[in-house]
C-alpha positions in Angstrom: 7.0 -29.4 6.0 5.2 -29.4 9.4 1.5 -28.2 9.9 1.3 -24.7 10.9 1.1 -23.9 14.2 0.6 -20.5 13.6 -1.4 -18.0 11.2 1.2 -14.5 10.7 0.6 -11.4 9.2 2.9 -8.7 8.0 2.6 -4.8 8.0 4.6 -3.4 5.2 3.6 0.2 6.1 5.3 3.1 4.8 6.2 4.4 7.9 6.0 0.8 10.4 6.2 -2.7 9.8 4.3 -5.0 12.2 4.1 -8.6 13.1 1.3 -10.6 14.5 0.0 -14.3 14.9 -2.8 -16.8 16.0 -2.1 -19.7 17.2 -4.6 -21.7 15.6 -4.7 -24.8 18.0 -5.4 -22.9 21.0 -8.2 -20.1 18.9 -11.8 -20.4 18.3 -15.0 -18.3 17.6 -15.0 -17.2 20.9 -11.4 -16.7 22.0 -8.8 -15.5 19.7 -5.1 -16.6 20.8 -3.6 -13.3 18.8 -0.5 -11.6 20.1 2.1 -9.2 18.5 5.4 -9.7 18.3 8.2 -8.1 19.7 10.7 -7.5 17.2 14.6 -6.4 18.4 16.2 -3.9 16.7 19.2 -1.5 17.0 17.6 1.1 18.8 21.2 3.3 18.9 24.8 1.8 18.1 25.3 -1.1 20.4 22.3 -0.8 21.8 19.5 -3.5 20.7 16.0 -3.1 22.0 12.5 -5.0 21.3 9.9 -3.3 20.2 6.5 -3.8 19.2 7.2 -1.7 15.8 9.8 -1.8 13.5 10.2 1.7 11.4 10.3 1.6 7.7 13.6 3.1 7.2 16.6 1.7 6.4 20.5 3.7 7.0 23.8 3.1 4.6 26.6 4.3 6.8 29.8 5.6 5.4 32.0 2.3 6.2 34.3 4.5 8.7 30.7 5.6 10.7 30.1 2.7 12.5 31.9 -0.5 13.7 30.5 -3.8 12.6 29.9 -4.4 16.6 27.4 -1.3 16.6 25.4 -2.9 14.3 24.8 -6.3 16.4 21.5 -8.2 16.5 20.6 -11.6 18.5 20.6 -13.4 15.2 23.5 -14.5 13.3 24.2 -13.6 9.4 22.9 -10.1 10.1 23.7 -7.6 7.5 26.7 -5.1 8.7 26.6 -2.5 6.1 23.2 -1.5 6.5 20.4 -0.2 9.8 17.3 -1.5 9.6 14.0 -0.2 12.1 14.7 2.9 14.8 18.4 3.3 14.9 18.0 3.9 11.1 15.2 6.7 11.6 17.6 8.6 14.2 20.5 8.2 12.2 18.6 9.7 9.3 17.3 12.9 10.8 21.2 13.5 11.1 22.1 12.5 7.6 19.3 12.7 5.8 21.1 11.8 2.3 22.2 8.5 4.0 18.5 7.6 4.6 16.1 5.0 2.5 12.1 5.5 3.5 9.2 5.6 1.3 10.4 2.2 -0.1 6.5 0.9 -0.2 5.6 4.0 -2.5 8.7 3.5 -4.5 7.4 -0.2 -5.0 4.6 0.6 -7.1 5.2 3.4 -9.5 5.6 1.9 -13.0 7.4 4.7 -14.0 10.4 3.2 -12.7 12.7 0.1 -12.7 11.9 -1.0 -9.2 14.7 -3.3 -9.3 16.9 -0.6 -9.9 19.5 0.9 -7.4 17.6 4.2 -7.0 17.4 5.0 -3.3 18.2 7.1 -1.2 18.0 9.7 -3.9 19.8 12.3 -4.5 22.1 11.1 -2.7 26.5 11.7 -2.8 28.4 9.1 -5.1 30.2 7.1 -2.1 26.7 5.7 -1.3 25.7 1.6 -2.6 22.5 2.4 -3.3 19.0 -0.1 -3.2 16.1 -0.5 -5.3 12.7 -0.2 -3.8 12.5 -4.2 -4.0 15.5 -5.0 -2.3 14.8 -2.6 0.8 11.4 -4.5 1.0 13.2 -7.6 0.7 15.6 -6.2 3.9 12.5 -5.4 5.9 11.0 -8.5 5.5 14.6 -11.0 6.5 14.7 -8.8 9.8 11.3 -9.7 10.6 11.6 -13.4 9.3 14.8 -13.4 11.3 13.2 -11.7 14.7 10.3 -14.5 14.3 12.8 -17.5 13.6 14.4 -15.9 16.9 11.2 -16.2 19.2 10.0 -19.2 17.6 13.0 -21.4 17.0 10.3 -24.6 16.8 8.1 -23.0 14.3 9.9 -20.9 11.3 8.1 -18.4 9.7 8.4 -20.3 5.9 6.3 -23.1 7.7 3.8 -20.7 8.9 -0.1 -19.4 7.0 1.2 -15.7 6.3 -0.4 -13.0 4.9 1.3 -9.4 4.1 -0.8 -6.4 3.7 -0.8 -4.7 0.5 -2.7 -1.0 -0.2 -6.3 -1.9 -1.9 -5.2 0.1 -4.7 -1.7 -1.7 -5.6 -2.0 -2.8 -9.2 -1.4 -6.4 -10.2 2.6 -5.5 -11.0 2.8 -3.9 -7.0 1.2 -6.8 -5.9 3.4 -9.2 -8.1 6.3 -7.1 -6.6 5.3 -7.5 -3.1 5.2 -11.5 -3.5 8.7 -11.7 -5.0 9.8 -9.6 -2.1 8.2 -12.7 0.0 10.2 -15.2 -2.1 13.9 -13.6 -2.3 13.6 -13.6 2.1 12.6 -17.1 1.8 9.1 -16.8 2.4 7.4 -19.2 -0.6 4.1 -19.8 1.2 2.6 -15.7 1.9 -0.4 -14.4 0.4 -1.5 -11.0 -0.1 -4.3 -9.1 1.7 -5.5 -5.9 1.0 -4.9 -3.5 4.2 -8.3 -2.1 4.5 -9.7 -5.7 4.6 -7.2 -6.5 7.2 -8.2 -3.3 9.0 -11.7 -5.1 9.2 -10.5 -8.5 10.0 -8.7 -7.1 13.3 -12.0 -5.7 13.9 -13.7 -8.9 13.6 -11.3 -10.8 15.9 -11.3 -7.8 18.5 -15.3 -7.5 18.4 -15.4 -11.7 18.2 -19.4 -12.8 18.3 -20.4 -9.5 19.4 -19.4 -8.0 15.8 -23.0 -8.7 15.0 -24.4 -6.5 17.3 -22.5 -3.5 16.3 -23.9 -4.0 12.3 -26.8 -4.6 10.9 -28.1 -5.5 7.1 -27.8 -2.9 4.8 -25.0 -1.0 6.3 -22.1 0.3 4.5 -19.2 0.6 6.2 -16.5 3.2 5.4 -12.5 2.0 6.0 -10.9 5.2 5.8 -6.9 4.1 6.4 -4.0 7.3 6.0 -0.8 6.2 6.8 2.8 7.1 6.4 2.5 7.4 2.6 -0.9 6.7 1.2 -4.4 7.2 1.7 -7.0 4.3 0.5 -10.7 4.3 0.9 -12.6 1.1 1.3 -16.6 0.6 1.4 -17.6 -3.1 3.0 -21.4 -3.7 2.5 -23.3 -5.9 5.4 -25.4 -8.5 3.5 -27.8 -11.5 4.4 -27.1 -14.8 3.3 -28.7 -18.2 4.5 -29.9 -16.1 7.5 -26.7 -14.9 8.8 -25.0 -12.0 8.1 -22.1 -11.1 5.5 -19.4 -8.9 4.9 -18.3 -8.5 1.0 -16.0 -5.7 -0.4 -17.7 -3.5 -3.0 -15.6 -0.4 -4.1 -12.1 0.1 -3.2 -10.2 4.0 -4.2 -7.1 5.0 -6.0 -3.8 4.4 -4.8 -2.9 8.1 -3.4 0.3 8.7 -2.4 -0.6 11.2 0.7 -0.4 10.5 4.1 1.9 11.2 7.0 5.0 11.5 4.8 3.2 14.7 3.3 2.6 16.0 6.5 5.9 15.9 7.9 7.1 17.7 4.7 4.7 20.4 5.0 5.8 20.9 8.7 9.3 21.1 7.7 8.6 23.7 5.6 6.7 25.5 8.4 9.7 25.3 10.7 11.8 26.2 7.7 10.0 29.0 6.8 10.4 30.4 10.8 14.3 29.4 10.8 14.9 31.5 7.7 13.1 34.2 9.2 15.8 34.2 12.0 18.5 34.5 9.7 18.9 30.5 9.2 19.0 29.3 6.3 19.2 25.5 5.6 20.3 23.6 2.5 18.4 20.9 0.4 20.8 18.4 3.3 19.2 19.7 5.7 16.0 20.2 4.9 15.9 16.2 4.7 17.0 15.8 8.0 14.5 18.6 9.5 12.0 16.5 7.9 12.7 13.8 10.0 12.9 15.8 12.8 9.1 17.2 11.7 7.8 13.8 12.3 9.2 13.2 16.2 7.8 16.4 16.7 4.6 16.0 15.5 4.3 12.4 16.9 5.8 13.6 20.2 2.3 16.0 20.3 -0.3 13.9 19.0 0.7 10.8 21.6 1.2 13.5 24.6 -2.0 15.7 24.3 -1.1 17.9 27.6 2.2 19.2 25.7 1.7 22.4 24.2 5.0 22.6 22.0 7.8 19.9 20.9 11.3 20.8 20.6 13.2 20.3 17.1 17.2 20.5 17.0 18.4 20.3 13.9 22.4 19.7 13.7 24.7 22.2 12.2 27.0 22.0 9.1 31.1 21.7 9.0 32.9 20.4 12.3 30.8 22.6 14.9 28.2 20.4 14.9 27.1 20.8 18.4 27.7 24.8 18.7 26.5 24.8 14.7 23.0 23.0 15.9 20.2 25.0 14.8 17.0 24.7 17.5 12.9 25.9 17.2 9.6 24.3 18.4 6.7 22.8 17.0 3.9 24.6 18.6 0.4 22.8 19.1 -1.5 25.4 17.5 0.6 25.3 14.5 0.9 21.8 14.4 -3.2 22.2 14.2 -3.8 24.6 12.1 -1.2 22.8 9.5 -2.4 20.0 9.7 -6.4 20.8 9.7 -6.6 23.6 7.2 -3.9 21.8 5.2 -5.1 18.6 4.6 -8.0 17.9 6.7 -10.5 20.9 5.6 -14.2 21.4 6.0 -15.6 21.1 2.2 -18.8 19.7 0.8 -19.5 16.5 -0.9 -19.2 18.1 -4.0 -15.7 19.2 -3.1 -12.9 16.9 -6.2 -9.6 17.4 -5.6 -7.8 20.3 -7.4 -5.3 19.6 -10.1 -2.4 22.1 -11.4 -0.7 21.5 -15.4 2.9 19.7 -14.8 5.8 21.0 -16.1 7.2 19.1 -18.9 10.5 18.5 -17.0 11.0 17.1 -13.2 13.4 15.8 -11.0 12.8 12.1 -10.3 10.2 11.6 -7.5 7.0 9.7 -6.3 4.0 11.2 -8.2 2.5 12.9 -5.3 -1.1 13.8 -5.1 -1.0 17.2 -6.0 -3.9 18.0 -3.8 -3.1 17.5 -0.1 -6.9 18.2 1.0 -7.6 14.0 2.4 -11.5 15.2 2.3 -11.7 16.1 -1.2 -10.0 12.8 -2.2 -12.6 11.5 0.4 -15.3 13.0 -1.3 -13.9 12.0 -4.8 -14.3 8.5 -3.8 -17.6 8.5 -2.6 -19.6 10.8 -5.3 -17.3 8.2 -7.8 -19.0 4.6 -6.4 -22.1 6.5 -6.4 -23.9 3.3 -8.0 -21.7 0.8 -5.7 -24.9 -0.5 -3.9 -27.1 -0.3 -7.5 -28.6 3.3 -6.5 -28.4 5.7 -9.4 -29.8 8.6 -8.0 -27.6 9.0 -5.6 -24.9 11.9 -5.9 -22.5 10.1 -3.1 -22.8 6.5 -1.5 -23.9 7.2 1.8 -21.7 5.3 4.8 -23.6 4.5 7.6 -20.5 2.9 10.1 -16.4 4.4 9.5 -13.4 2.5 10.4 -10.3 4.3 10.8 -6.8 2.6 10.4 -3.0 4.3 10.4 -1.3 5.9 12.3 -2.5 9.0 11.3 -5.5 8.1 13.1 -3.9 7.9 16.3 -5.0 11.5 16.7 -8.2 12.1 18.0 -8.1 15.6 16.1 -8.2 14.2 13.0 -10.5 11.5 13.4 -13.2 14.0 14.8 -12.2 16.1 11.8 -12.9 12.9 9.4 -16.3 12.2 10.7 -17.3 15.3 11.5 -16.8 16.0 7.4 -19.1 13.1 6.8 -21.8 14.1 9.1 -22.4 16.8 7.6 -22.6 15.3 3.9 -25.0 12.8 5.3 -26.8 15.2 6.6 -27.4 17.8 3.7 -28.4 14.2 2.0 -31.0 13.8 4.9 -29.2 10.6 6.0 -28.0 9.3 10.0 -24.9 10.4 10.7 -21.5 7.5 10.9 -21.4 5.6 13.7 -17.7 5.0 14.5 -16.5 1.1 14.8 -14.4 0.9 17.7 -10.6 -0.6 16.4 -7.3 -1.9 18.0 -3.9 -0.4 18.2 -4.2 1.6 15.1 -0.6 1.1 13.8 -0.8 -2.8 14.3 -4.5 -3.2 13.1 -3.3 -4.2 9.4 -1.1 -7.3 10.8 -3.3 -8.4 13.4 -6.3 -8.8 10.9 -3.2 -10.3 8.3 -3.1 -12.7 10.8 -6.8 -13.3 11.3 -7.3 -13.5 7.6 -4.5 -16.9 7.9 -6.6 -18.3 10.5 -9.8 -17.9 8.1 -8.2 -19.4 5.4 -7.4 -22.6 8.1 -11.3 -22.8 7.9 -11.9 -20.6 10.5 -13.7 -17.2 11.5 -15.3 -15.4 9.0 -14.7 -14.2 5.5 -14.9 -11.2 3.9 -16.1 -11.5 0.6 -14.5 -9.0 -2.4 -11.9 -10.8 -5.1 -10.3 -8.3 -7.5 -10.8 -4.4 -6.6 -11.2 -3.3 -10.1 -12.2 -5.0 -13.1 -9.3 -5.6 -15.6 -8.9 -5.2 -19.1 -6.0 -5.7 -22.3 -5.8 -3.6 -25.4 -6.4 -5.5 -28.4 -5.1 -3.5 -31.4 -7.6 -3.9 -34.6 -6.3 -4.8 -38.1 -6.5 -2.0 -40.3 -4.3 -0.4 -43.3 -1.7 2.2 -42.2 -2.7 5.8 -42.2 -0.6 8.3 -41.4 -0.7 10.4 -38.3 -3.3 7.7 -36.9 -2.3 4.7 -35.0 -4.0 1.2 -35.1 -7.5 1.5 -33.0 -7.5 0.3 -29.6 -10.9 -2.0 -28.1 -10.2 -3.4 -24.1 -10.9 -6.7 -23.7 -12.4 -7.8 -19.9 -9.8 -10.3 -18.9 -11.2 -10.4 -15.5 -14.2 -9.0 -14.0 -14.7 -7.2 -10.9 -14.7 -9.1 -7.5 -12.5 -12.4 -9.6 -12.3 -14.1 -6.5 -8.4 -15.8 -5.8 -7.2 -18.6 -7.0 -9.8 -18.9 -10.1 -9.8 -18.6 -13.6 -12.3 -16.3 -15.8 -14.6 -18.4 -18.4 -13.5 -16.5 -21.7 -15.1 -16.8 -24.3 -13.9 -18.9 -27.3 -12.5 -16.1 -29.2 -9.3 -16.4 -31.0 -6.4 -13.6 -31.3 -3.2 -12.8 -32.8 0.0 -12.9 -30.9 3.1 -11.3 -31.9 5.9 -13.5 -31.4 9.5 -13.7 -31.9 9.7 -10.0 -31.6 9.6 -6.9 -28.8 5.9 -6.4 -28.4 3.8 -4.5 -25.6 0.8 -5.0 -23.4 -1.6 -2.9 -22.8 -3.8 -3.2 -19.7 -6.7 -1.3 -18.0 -8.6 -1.3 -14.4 -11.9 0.1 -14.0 -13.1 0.2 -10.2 -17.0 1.0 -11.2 -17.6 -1.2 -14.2 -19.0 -4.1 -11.9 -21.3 -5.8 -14.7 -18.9 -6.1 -17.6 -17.9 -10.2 -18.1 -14.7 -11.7 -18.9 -15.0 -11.2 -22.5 -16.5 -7.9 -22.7 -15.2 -5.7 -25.6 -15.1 -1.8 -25.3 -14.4 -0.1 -28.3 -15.0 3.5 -25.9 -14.4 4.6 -22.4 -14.2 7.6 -20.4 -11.0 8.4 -18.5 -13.5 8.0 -15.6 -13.9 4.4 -16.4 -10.8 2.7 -17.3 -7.7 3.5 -15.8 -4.3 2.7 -18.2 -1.9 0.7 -15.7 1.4 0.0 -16.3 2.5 -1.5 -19.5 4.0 -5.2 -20.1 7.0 -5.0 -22.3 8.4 -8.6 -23.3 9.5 -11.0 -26.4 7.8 -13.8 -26.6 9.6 -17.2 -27.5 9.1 -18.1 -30.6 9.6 -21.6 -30.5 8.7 -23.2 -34.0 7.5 -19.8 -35.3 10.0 -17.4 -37.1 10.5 -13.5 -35.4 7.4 -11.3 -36.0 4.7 -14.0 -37.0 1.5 -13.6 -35.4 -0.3 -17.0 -33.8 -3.5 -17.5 -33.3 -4.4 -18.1 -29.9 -7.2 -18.0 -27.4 -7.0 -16.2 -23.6 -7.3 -17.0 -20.6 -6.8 -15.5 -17.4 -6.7 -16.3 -13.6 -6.5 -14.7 -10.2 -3.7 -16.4 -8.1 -4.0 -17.5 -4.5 -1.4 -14.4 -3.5 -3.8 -12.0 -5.0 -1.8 -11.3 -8.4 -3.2 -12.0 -12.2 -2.2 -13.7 -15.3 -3.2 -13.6 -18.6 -2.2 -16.8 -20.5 -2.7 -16.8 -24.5 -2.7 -20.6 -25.9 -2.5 -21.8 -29.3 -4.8 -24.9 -29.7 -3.7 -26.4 -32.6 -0.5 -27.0 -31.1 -1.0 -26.4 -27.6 2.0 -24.1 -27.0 1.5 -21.7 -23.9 2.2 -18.6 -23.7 2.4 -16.6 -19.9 2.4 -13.2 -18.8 2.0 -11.9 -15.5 1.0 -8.0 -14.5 4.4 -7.3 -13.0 7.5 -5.4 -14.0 9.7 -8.4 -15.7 11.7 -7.8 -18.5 10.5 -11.2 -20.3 7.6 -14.2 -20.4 8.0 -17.2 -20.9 6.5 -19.8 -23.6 
């Protein structure tokens, strides 16, 4: 393999993907050779087009729909029975039911086999469907094939990348995300978390002037909404050997709310006024005036003079231009949706309502059920409270925000955002935010993707942070069976908060018993304000507010010399890989036999 010529990073957004890259030869402190790429795309059928964006949606025509010609990209071995980028967006606000988006959300929720054909849901019997992983894995070959396109001399598997993952993806998202990486052929990519990269662009846009814009003691907020989540970051500015620092301290849940929500909200707006008319629209359609919904609403936040957006929505049965069904998106609705609905004025106080759930549901994302972004916001805050060692403190107090998403593209909302904080920090007798100024706003998390590559070259500067949250693993105690009461549960720290990648944790010289032979389950925990606690720690009692139960590890372990259900004694150990994932390794030392297991969503370890 060649040396790099270039440092890459990836976008997996909800909504957009993005590429960018630094050529590291020709970049220094001083001048920073970034540049997006242009990717092509089918823009309509037979009509290719490169664009700086490539939308996360992905369209299964009906074989008869479209000719393998329509379908055409400047590449060879493109797929035929599949859109990838804008042609699949438009196709989908027709047939909605055809449509895959949402694939990133999909890609974390534990509740289901992500490797599963699942999506589109909902969807009629004729369609192939796709799990969550392979759409990622389609997303990323169209972009590995649009690079290999303008760089012929320099492939993207030769190349430092970096994808962007949400702060909050747990280690089997993460793990998820990387084997997406490997099936397009992309060995070499490392994770970073999309907040951080949000930062990083900043860095390489501000260059040596970023000092002048911070100072010690400073606590910047990263508050990033995009297509599908919402995550909450706090970077604090430190001294160290007389120059300044930036390391990650708190990082928020992984809440699935963002533009996606909005969108659906304004189709039922729009739904609600078509029905008043005498319109009335089916589940199909509802989809596709969803998509609609979001042109709309895009077409009025990027053209602030417009005043209302048109939205036709196509008809049913073989009138399908006399059948169309037309409204408007007004501005002042589009507002007062948007504003009242998940943007409102509330106090720091303000936690984010919650309803009971019905014991039966249709298969879905697991939504936040409240839509208000400031109460999440001020969740977050009152939560890491003690982030920067202050006790007292009811909220930590941000003195600099950085917005990312492309929620954020609207001035509305980002006056909304720090006009919210303002006045927390000011009923707390604090300065109000000062606003770090960003870059393109949808392209932000792979332009500081790409940074972060250059950094790790030995360039630039670093932002410190590790891990997000602390980690833990059940350890069931041995005690007689009693009935009604199952065996006691302590959590072992496997890895602490801020584990820094590529390291292992010092564990202490404990020993265990393993289950081998035999179906067993893992237990693990994350806790994103237990900063002291060691690898080794034992908790016998937590809060809910302190751990967090993450997705359980189901496997059989391979017995080897053992018989089925004998338990070995082993000792743990644990380590951070360089892509940002963690394993938990339990080794016998008499005989020296390994066992692996990795957070992630396989069906088996290996011994």
């Amino acid at each position: 393999m060649s040396e790099p010529k270039h440092a890459v990073g990836i976008d997996l957004g909800t909504t957009h993907c993005a590429v960018a890259s630094v050529e590291i030869a020709k970049s220094d402190r001083d001048t920073l050779a970034l540049s997006g790429l242009g990717i092509p795309q089918v823009v309509a059928p037979g009509e290719v087009e490169t664009r700086p964006l490539l939308p996360s949606f992905l369209y299964l025509p009906h074989p008869s729909e479209l000719p393998p010609a329509a379908l055409t990209l400047p590449w060879p071995g493109h797929p035929t029975d599949l859109v990838v980028g804008e042609a699949a967006r438009a196709l989908g606000t027709k047939v909605g039911l055809r449509l895959v988006s949402s694939a990133k959300s999909w890609l974390c929720q534990g509740s289901i086999d992500r490797r599963a054909p699942l999506l589109p849901l909902h969807t009629a019997e004729d369609v192939q469907k796709l799990s969550p992983l392979a759409a990622t894995v389609e997303y990323l070959n169209h972009m590995r094939n649009a690079w290999d396109h303008a760089h012929p001399d320099a492939p993207l598997s030769q190349q430092l990348l970096s994808i962007g993952v949400p702060a909050s993806f747990d280690p089997a998202a993460r793990e998820l995300t990387a084997e997406a990486a490997r099936l397009a052929g992309l060995d070499q990519a490392v994770l970073i978390e999309e907040p951080q990269a949000a930062l990083y662009s900043w860095l390489g846009v501000s260059a040596a002037s970023w000092r002048e814009q911070v100072k010690v003691g400073d606590v910047i907020l990263v508050v990033d909404v995009g297509g599908g989540t919402s995550d909450f970051s706090l970077i604090n500015v430190r001294e160290r050997d007389g120059d300044l620092e930036l390391e990650r301290i708190a990082v928020g849940e992984h809440i699935l709310l963002g533009g996606d929500n909005m969108d659906l909200a304004l189709a039922f707006f729009l739904k609600g006024e078509l029905e008043a008319n005498g319109q009335k629209l089916d589940n199909a359609q509802l989809a596709t005036l969803t998509q609609a919904a979001r042109a709309a609403k895009e077409r009025l936040l990027n053209l602030p003079d417009e005043q209302a957006a048109p939205v036709v929505l196509p008809g049913r049965g073989s009138k399908l231009v006399g059948g169309a069904l037309k409204t408007e998106l007004k501005r002042s609705d589009l507002e007062r949706v948007l504003l009242e609905g998940f943007f409102p004025i509330v106090d720091a106080a303000a936690r984010p309502a919650s309803r009971p759930r019905g014991a039966l549901t249709q298969l879905g994302l697991p939504y936040a059920q409240d839509p208000a972004i400031t109460r999440h916001l001020a969740a977050f805050l009152g939560r890491q409270a003690g982030a920067l060692g202050d006790s007292q403190q009811s909220f930590v107090r941000p003195t600099a925000v950085l917005f990312n998403g492309g929620v954020f593209k609207s001035e509305l909302l980002r006056e909304r955002i720090r006009g919210v904080l303002d006045a927390w920090l000011a009923g707390a007798g604090a300065e109000p935010v000062r606003v770090l100024p960003g870059a393109d706003l949808e392209a932000a998390v792979a332009r500081g993707a790409a940074y972060y590559g250059w950094v790790r070259s030995g360039n630039g500067i670093r932002i410190r942070g590790g891990t997000a949250m602390a980690y833990y693993v059940g350890i069931e105690s041995a005690m007689p069976a009693v009935p009604g009461l199952p065996p006691q549960l302590t959590a072992l720290c496997i890895a602490p908060f801020g584990m820094e990648e590529g390291t292992s944790a010092a564990m202490p010289p404990a020993e265990f018993g393993l289950v081998v032979g035999e179906p067993v389950r893992f237990h693990f925990f994350g806790s994103s304000t237990r900063r002291e606690d060691a690898a080794g720690t034992v908790l016998e009692h937590w809060s809910d507010s302190e751990l967090t139960e993450l997705q359980d590890i189901e496997v059989t372990l391979a017995a080897d010399q053992q018989r089925p259900g004998d338990v070995v004694s082993v000792q743990l150990q644990a380590a951070v890989t360089e892509v940002g994932t963690l394993q938990l390794a339990a080794v016998n030392i008499a005989s020296g036999l390994r066992w692996k297991v990795e957070l992630d969503t396989r069906d088996s370890a290996t011994g």
